[in-house]
C-alpha positions in Angstrom: 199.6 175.9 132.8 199.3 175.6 136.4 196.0 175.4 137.9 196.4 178.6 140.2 196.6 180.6 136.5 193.7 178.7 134.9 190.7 181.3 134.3 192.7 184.4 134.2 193.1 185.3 130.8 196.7 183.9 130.0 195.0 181.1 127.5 194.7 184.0 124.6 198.6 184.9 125.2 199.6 181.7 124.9 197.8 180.7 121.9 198.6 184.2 119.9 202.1 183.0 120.6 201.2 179.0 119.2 199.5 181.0 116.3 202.5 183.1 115.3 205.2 180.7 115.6 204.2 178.1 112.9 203.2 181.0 110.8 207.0 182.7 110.8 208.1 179.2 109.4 205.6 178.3 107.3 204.3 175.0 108.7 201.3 173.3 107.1 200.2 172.1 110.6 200.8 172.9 114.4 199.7 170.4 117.1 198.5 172.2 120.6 197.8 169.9 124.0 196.5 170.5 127.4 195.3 168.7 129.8 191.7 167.3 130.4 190.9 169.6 133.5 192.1 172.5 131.8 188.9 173.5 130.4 189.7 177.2 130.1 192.8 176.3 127.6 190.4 173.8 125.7 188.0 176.4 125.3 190.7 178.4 123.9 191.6 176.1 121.1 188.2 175.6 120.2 187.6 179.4 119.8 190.7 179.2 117.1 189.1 176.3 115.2 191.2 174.0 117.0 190.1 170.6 117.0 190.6 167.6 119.1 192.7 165.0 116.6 193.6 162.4 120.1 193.8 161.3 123.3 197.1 160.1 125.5 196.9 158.9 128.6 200.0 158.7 130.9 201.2 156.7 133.5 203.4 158.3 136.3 205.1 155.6 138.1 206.5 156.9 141.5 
């Protein structure tokens, strides 16, 4: 999500919508990621009983 919409209440849209998907097709798991300064999104997944599993780091080379 782009920072300009972090804090505004999309989070809960987005992760109805990560909810339902797996759910129409039955999956046992569903994996969700954001990133580190997107505190509002983490917050979201923890309210779900998300839980952090990892940690990737990426390098952008110009």
């Amino acid at each position: 999500m782009l920072p300009a919409h972090r804090g505004r209440g999309p989070a809960e849209e987005l992760l109805a919508e990560d909810i339902r998907v797996p759910a129409e097709v039955a999956a046992d798991t569903a994996r969700t990621s954001t990133d580190v300064g997107n505190t509002p999104m983490a917050a979201a997944f923890g309210r779900a009983g998300r839980t952090v599993f990892e940690h990737e780091y990426v390098v952008a080379r110009g």
